[in-house]
Residue frames as qw, qx, qy, qz and C-alpha x, y, z in Angstrom:
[[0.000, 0.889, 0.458, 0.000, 0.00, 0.00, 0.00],
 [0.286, 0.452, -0.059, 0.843, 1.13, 3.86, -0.69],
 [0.307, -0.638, -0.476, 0.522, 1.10, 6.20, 1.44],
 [0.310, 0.879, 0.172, 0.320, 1.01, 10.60, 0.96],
 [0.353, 0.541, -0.423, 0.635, 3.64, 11.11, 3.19],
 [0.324, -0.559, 0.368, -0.669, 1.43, 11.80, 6.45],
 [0.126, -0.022, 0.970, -0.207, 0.97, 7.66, 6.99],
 [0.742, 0.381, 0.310, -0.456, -2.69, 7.64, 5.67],
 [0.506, 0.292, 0.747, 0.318, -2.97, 5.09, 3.05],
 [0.172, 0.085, -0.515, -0.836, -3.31, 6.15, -0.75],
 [0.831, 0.261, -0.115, -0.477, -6.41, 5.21, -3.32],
 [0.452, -0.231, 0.847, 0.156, -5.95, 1.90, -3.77],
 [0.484, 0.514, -0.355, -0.612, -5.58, 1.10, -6.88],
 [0.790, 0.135, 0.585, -0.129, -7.61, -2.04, -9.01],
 [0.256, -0.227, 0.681, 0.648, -5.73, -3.64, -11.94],
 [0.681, 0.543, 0.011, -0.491, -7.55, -3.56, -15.11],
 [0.745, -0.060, 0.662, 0.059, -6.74, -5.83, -17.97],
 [0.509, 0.616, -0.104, -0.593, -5.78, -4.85, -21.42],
 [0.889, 0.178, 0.422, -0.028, -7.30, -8.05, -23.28],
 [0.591, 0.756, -0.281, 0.032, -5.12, -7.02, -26.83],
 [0.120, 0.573, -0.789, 0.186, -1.63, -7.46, -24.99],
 [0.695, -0.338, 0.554, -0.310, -3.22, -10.81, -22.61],
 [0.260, 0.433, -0.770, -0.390, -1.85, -14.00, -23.81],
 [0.870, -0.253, -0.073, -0.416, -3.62, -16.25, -21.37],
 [0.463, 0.241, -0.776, 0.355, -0.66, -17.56, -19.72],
 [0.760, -0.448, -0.469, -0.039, -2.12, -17.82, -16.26],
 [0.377, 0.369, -0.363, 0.768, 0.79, -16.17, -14.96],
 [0.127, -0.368, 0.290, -0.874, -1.16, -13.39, -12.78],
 [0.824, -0.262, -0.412, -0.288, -3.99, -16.51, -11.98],
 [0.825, -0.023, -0.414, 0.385, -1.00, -18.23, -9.99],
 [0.438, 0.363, -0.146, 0.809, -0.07, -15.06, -8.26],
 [0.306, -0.455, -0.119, -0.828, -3.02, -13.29, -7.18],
 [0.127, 0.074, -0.911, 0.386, -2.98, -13.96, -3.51],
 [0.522, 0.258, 0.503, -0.639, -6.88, -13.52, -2.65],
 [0.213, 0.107, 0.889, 0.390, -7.89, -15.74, -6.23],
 [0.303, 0.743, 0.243, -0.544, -9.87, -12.86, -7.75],
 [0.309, 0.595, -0.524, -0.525, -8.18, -13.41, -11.48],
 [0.713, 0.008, 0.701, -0.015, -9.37, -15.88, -13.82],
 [0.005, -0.222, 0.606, 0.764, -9.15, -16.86, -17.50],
 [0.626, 0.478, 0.506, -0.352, -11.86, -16.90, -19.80],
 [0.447, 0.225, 0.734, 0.459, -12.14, -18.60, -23.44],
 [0.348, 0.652, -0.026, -0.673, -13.26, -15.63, -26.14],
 [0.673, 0.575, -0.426, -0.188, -13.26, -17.64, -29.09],
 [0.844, 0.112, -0.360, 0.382, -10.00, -19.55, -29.68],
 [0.412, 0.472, -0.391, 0.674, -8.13, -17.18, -27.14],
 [0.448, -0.629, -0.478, 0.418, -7.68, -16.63, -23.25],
 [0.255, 0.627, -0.114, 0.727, -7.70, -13.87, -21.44],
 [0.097, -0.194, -0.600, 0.770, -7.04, -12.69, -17.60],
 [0.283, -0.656, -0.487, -0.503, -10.31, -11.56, -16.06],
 [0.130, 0.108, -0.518, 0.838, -10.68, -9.73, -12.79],
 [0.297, -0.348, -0.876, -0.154, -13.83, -11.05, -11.30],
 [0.294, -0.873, -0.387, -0.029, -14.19, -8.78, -8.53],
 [0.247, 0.477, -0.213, 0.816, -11.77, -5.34, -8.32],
 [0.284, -0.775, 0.136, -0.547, -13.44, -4.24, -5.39],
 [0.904, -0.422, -0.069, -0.001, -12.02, -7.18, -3.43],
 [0.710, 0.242, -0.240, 0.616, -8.40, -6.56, -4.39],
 [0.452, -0.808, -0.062, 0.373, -6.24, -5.43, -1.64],
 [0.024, 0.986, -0.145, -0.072, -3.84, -3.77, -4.11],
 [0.702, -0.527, 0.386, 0.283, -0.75, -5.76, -3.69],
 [0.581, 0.681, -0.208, -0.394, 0.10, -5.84, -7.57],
 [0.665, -0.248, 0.703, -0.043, 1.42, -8.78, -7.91],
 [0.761, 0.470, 0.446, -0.004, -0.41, -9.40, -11.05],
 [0.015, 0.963, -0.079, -0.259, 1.33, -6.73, -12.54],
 [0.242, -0.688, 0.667, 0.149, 4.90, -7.26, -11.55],
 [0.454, -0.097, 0.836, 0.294, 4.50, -11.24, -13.13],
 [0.721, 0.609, 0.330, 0.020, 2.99, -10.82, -16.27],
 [0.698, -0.093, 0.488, 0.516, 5.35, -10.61, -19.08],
 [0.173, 0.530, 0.493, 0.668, 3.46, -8.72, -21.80],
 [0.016, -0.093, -0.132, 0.987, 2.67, -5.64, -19.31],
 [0.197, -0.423, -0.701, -0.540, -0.92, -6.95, -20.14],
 [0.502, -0.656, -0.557, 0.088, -2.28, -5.89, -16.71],
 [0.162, 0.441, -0.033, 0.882, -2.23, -1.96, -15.14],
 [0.411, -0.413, -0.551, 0.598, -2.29, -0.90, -11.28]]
């Protein structure tokens, strides 16, 4: 979590997904310590989903392991 300097906590901030860059590795699935990211089949292609944002505590995780920058804090 961020802080503004005075010790209050920032906005916490929910990842979003941009589906174009997602490859559907699974990567941020395996990561995401409260299991709030799943893939879903669009056709022939996965893609990360974020089932519920308001549950995420923020920790970005997903972020930091995805490879293709497909996912934004």
């Amino acid at each position: 979590m961020e802080t503004d300097g005075s010790g209050a906590l920032g906005p916490r901030r929910v990842p979003s997904v941009i589906a174009a860059r997602c490859s559907g590795c699974g990567r941020c699935v395996a990561v995401c310590p409260l299991k709030i990211i799943s893939l879903e089949t669009v056709g022939y292609h996965k893609n990360a989903v974020i089932s519920s944002g308001e549950d995420c505590a923020g920790c970005g995780e997903c972020a930091v392991n995805c490879p293709l920058d497909a996912i934004e804090c």
